[in-house]
C-alpha positions in Angstrom: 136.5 120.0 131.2 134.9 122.6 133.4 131.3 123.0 134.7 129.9 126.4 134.2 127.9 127.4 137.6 125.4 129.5 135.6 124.4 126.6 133.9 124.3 124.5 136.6 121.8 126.7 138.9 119.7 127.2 135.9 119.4 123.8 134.9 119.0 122.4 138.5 116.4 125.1 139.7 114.1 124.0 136.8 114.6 120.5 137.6 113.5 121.1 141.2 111.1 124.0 140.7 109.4 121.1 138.5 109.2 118.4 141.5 107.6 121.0 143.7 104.8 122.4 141.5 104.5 118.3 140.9 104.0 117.8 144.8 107.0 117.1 146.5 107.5 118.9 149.2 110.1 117.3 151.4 114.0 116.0 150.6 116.4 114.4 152.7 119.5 114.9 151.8 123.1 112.8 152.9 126.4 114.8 153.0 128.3 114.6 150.3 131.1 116.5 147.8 129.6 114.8 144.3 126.5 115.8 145.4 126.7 119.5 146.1 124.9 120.7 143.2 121.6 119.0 144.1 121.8 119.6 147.7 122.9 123.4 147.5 120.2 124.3 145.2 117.4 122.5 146.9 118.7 123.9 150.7 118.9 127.4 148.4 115.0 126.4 147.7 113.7 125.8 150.8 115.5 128.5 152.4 113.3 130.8 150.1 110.5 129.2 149.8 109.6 127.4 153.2 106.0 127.0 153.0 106.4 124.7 150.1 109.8 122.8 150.1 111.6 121.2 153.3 115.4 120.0 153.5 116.3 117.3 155.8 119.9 116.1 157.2 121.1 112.8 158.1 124.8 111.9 157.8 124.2 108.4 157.7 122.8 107.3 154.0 121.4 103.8 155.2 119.3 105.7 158.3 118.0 108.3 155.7 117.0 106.4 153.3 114.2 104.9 155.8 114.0 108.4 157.0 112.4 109.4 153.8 110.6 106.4 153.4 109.1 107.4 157.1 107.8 110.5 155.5 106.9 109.2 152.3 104.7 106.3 153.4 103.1 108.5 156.1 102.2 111.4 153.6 101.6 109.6 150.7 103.8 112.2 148.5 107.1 111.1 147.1 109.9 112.4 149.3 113.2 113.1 147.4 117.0 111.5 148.5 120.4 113.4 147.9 123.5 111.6 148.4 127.1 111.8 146.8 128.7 108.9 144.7 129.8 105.7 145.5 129.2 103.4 148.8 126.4 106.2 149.6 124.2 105.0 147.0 124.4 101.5 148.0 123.4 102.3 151.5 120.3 103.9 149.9 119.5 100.5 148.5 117.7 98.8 152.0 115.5 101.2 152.0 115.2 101.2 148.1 113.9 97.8 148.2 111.4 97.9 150.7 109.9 101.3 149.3 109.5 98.7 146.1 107.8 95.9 147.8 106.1 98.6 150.1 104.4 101.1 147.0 106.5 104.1 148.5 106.8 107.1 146.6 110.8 107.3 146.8 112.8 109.9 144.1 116.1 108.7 144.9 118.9 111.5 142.8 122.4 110.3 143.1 125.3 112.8 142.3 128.1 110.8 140.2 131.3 112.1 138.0 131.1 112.4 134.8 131.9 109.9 131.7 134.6 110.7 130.8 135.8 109.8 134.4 134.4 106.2 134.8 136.3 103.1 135.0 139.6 104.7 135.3 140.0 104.8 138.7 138.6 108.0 139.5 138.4 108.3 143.4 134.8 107.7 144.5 133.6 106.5 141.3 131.6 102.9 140.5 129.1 102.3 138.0 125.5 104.2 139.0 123.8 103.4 135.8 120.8 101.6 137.1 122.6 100.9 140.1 119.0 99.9 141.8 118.1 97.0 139.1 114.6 95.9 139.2 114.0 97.7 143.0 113.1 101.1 141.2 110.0 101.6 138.6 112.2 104.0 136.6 115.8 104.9 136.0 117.0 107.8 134.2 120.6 108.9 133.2 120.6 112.3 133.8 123.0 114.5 131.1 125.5 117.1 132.6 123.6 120.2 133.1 123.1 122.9 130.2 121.4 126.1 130.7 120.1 125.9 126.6 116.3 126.0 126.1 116.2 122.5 125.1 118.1 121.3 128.1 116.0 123.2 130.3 112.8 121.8 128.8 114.6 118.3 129.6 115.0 119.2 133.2 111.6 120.3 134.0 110.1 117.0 131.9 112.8 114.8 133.7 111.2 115.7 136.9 107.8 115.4 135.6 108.8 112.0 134.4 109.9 110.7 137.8 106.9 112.4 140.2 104.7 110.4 137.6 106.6 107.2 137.9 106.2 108.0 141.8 102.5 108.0 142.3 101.2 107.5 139.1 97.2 107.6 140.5 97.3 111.2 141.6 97.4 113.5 144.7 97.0 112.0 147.8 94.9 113.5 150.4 96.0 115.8 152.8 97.5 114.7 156.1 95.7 117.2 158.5 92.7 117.1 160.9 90.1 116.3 158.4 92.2 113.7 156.5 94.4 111.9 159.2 95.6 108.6 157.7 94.8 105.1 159.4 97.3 103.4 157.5 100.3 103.3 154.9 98.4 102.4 151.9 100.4 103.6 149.0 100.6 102.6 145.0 103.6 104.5 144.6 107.3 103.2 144.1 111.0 104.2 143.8 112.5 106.0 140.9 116.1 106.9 140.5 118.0 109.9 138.7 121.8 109.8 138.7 123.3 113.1 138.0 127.1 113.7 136.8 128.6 116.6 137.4 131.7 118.3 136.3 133.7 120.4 138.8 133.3 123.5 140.1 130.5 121.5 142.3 129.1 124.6 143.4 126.2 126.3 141.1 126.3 130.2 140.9 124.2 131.5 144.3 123.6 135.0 142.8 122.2 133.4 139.8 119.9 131.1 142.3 119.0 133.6 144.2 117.7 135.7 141.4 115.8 132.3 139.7 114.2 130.8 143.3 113.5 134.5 143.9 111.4 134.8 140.9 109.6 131.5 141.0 105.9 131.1 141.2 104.9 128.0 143.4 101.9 126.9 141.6 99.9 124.3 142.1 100.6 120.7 141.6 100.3 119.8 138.0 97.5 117.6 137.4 99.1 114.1 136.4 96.2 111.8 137.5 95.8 109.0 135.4 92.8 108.1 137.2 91.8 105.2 139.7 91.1 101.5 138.5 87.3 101.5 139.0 84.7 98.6 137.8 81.7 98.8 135.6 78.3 98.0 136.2 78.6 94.9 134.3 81.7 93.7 136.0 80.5 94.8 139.5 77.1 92.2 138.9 79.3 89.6 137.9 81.5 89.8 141.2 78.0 90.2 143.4 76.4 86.9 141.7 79.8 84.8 142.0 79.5 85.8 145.8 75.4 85.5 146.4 74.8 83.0 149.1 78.3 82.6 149.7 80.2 82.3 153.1 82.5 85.3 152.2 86.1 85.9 154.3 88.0 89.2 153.4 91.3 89.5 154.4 91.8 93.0 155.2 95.8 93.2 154.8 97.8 96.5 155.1 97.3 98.9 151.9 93.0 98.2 152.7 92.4 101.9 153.2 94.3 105.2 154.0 91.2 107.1 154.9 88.4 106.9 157.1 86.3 107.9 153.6 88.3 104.3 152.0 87.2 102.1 155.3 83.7 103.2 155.7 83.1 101.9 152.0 85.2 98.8 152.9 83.0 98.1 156.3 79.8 99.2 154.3 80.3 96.1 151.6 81.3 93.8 154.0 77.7 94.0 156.0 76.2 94.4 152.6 77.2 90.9 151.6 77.0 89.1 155.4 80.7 88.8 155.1 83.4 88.1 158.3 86.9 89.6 158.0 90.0 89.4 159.7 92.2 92.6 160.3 95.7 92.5 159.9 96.9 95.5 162.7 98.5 97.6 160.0 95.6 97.8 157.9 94.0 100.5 160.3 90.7 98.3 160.3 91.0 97.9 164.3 89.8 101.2 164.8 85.7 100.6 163.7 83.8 98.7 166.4 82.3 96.7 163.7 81.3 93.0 165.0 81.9 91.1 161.8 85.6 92.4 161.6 87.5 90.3 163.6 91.3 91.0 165.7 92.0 87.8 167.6 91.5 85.3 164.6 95.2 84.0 165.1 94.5 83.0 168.9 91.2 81.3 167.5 93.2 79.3 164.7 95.6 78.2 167.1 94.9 74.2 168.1 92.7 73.8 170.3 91.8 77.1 169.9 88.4 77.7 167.9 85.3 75.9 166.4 85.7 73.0 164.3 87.3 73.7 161.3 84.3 72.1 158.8 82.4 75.4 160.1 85.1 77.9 159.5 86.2 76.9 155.9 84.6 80.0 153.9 84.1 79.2 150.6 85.2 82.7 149.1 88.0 84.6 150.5 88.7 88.3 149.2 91.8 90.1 150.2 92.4 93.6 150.2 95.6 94.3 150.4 98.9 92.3 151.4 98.2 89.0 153.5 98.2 89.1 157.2 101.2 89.2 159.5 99.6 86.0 161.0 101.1 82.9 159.4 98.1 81.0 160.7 95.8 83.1 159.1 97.6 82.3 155.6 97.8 78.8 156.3 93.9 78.7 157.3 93.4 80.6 153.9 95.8 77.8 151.8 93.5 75.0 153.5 90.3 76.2 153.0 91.8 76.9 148.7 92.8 73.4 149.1 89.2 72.3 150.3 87.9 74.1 147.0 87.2 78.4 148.2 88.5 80.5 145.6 90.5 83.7 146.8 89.4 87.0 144.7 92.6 89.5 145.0 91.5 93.2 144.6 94.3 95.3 144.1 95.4 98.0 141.2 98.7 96.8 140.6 99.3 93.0 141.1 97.7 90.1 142.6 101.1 90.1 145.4 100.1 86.0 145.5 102.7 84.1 146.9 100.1 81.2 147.5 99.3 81.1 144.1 96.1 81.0 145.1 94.3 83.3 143.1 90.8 82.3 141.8 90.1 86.2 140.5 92.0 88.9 140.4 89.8 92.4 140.2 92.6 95.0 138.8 90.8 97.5 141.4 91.6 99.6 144.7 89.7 98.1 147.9 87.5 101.1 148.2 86.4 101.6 144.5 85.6 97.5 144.8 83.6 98.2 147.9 81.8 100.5 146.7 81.4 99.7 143.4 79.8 96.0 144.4 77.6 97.8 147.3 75.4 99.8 143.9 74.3 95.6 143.4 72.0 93.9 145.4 73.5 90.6 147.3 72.3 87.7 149.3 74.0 86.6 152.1 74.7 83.5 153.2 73.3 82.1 156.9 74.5 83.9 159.5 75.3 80.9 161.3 79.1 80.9 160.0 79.9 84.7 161.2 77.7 84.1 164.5 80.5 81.2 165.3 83.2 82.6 164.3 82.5 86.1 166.3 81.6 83.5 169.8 84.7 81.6 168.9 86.4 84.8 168.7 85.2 86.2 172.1 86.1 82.9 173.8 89.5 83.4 172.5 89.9 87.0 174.1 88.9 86.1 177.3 92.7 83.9 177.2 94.3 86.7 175.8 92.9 88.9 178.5 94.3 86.9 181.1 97.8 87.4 179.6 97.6 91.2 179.4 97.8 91.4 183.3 101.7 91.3 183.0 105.0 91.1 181.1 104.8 92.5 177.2 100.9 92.1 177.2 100.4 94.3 179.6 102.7 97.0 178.3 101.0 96.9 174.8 98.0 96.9 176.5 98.7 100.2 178.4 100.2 101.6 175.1 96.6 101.5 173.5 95.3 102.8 176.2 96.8 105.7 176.4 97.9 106.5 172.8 96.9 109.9 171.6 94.2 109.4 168.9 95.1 110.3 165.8 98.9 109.8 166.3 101.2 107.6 164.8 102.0 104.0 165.8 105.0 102.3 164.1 105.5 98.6 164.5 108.8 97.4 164.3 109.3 94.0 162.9 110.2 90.6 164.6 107.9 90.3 168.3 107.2 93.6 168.1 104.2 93.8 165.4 103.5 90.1 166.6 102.8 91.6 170.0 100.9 94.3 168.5 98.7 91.8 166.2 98.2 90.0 169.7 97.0 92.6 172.1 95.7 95.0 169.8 91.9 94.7 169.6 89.2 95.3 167.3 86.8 98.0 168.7 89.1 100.4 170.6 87.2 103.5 168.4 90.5 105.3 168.4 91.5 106.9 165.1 95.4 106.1 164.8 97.7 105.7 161.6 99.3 101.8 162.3 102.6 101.8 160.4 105.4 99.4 159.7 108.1 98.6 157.4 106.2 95.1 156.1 107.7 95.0 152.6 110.5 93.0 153.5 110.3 92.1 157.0 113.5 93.5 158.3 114.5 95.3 161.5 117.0 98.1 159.7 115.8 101.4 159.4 112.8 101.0 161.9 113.8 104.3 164.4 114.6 106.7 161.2 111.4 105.2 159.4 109.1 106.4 162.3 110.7 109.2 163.0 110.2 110.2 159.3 106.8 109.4 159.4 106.9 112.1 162.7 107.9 115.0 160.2 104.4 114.2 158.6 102.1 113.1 161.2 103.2 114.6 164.6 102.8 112.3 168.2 104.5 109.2 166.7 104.8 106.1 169.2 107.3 103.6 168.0 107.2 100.1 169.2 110.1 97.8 168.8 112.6 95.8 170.1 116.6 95.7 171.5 118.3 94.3 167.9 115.7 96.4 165.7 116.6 99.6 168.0 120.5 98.6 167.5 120.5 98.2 163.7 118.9 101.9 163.8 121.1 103.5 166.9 122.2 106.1 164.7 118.5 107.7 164.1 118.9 109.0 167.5 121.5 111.6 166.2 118.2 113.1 164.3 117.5 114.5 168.0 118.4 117.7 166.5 116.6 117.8 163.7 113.5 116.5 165.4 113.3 119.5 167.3 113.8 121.9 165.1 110.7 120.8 163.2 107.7 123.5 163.6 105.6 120.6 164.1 107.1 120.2 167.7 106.6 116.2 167.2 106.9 113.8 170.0 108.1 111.0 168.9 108.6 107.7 172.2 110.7 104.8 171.7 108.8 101.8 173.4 112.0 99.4 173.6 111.2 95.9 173.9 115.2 94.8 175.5 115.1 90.8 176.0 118.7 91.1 175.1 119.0 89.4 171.7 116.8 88.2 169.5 113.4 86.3 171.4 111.7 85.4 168.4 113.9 82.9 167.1 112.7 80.8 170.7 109.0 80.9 168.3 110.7 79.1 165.4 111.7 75.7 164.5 115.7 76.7 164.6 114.8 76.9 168.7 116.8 73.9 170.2 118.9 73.9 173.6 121.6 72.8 171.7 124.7 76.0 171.7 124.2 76.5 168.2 120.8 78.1 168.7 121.5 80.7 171.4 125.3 81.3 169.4 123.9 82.0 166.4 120.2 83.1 166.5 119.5 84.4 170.4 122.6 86.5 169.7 122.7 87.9 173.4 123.6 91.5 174.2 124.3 93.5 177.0 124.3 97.2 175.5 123.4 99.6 178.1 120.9 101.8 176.4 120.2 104.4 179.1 124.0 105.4 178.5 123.6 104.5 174.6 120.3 107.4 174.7 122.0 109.7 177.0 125.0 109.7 174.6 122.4 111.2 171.9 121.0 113.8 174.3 117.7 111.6 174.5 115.6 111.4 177.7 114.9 107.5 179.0 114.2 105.6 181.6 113.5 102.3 182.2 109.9 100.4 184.0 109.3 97.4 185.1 105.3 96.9 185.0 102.2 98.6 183.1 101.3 101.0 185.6 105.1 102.5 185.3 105.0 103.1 181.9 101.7 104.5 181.6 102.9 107.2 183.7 106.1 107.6 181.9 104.4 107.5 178.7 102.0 110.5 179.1 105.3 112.5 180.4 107.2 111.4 177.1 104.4 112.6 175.2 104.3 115.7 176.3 107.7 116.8 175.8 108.9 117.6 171.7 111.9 115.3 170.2 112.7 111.9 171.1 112.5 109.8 174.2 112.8 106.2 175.1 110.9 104.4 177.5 112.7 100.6 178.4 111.2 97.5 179.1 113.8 94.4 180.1 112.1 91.2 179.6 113.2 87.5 179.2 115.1 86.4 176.4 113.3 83.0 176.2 109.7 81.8 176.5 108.5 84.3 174.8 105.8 81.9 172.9 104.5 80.7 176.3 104.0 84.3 177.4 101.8 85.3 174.6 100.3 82.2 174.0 100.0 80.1 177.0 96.4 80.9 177.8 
């Protein structure tokens, strides 16, 4: 059985012509035979219409899946994914997963062969059908391509179908001067299309030309189905629970993406006399707001704070997930334990794994906020915040005593001297430990704080932020040696980096201790050679040859006053760069902690 190419452009172009009037405006696409349909006709797209539809390469399927999860989570539009059959779908599936746990609009189409070619040892060929399980919001089978009316109707409704699935609460704002995200906060999710096709692979290119040719780009389609949001009623139900309360809110990443979204947020939390802690990749660091605390890990730590009868709140709201630190859960399970009840606001699920859930308000942060500031609230005495903002001061004078040297001081500098309103993308492991260290509330500088949080692993970190580059411009990644190794391959994206019109910068800030420090934190640390055989994992990769291999500038400093200066050169010149830092691989934990 043959494909005809007429058919195929004509069914493909109203497939993608759908996904752009929908919104999407960027796919990355993996090299591949199966595949060629797809990626000819959307390369065939953009060529034609480049104001509205981008095409991205990377050869390596596992890099861009986090590629165009980078650029997804940093625009808040879905980005699409093109690979060919087989193993390339399965290394789509890391990234697949922690767009899931994430909310990251991911449209994931996989090319395939047809039926009547399955399970008969046809090369390249495994079972697709729902090859993502429970990690994707929607699956559709896709039928081979037919160029009747019917069958074009399909396409464009197929696309419709997975944009929807996507993002299902409308168009997000715009990333540009006015609207420049502080965080990653998304609702979205994962969808998957698998596509057989019959050969010839290649659809007719007249027959495209003539259909892209004549193609209207119109506006996205209006498939809002609105934003959870609370009535009066329920709103003076929430205020009298709270009145007179000692009121915590956890102010997890997904809080706000806008500064519109955190003013509300801020606004209800001196409404009701209420103290919050910041998790770094929530963005909330930015506002020099006193009742919003940064340092509440170094205050929890023994010895390190008030007596705990005074800190116990007796309601705790969280916005979003919970915090990196694992003190500040344990601090929450105590004070549930001592009888507070936790009131989850969130639009899609409570995201509980204390089971701790007193309330849960099916509501974003920001309708919450500003639903429940329309309602008049009394606060509780201001004693409770007053100790917890002197306990919290005492606790950065320590911390400023570590940020005269070693990782402190680099992180520190990095602040410092970050652009505002450029990107910052934590990798996991120390990295966003360091950065929920040293990073401190009242800086005033407007940046979007990213990370891949969903899952907690180091894959994919590099192609993640450089994705999130394509959106957002100056993009500072910090991270550290194993992370950067998982990823080496996003440096081949050098290329494609600079040929960008955005001209991004996008600086590596490499963490190299040589294996993997933050096992020396955990309870598996032991002197004993099973700990540094199997979870220090030493290295000894050189990376200045490993970047110059990729055509990427680096160098390597040794102190804070270095880098500073080799940080303002990297940001300054478009494409990639890497700036090293070589630290020890153990003691770690007394370094940030010790003071």
């Amino acid at each position: 059985m043959k494909a005809n190419p007429q058919a195929t452009a004509r069914f493909l172009t109203a497939f993608i012509d759908e996904l752009v009037r929908w919104g999407v405006r960027d796919v990355v696409v993996s090299p591949g035979s199966r595949s060629t349909p797809l990626a000819v006709t959307a390369f065939e797209w953009s060529v034609r219409h480049p104001e509205a539809f981008s095409v991205h390469l990377d050869v390596d399927e596992r890099g861009a899946g986090f590629l165009a999860l980078g650029m997804a989570k940093a625009s808040g539009r879905p980005t699409v994914l093109v690979c060919t059959s087989g193993t390339a779908v399965a290394n789509y599936y890391p990234a697949v997963m922690e767009a899931n746990v994430s909310r990251v609009p991911l449209i994931v189409l996989t090319g395939d062969r047809p039926g009547r070619l399955q399970n008969l040892g046809a090369p390249q060929t495994c079972d697709q059908l729902g090859a993502f399980g429970s990690h994707v919001r929607t699956f559709r089978q896709m039928p081979l391509p037919a160029d009747n009316a019917d069958s074009l109707l399909f396409a464009a409704q197929a696309a419709r179908e997975l944009v929807a699935s996507a993002l299902p609460f409308g168009e997000p704002a715009p990333v540009n001067a006015a609207h420049y995200p502080l965080s990653g906060a998304c609702v979205g999710a994962p969808v998957h299309a698998n596509f057989p096709f019959e050969e010839p692979l290649l659809p007719d290119l007249r027959l495209l030309d003539e259909i892209i040719e004549r193609q209207a780009v119109a506006p996205m389609a209006p498939y809002v189905v609105g934003q959870p949001t609370l009535s009066p009623d329920q709103a003076a139900d929430i205020a009298d629970a709270l009145s007179g309360k000692r009121v915590l809110v956890l102010l997890g990443e997904g809080t706000a993406r806008t500064d519109a979204e955190a003013e509300r947020v801020l606004a209800w939390i001196r409404h009701v006399g209420a103290l919050a802690f910041a998790d770094p990749l929530s963005g909330m660091r930015a506002f020099d707001e006193p009742r919003v605390l940064a340092s509440y890990d170094a205050v929890l730590k023994p010895g390190g704070g008030i007596p705990k009868g005074l800190l116990y709140p007796q309601v705790i709201v969280r916005f979003g997930r919970y915090p990196i630190s694992k003190r500040a859960t344990q601090f929450v399970a105590e004070a549930c334990a001592a009888g507070a009840t936790e009131v989850v606001v969130d639009p899609l699920e409570t995201r509980d794994f204390l089971s701790a859930t007193g309330l849960f308000v099916r509501s974003t942060p920001s309708a919450f906020a500003g639903a429940l500031c329309l309602v008049s609230a009394k606060r509780a005495a201001s004693t409770w915040t007053d100790a917890w903002i002197a306990a919290e001061a005492a606790a950065q004078e320590g911390i400023a005593q570590l940020m005269q040297a070693g990782e402190g001081a680099i992180v520190s500098a990095l602040v410092a001297n970050i652009p505002e309103e450029s990107c910052l993308f934590a990798g996991n492991s120390m990295s966003v430990r360091l950065l929920d260290t040293f990073y401190a509330r009242g800086r005033e500088k407007r940046l979007c704080m990213l990370g891949n949080r969903g899952l907690n692993g180091i894959d994919g970190t590099l192609s993640s932020a450089i994705g999130a580059a394509r959106c957002l411009g100056t993009t500072t990644v910090l991270l550290g040696d194993l992370a950067a190794l998982h990823d080496i391959n996003a440096l081949a994206l050098q290329r494609e980096v600079l040929g960008w019109e955005n001209r991004a910068s996008v600086v590596i800030v490499l963490f190299n201790n040589s294996g993997g420090a933050i096992f020396d934190m955990l309870p598996q640390s032991s002197d004993e050679a099973y700990f540094e055989r199997l979870f220090l994992t030493p290295q000894s990769v050189d990376f200045q040859q490993v970047a110059a291999g990729f055509g990427v500038p680096v160098c390597e400093v040794s102190d804070a006053g270095e880098f500073a200066t080799a940080y303002e050169r990297a940001l300054g010149v478009p494409g990639i760069s890497l700036i090293e830092i070589k630290t020890e691989l153990r003691g770690v934990q007394k370094r940030m902690y010790s003071a």
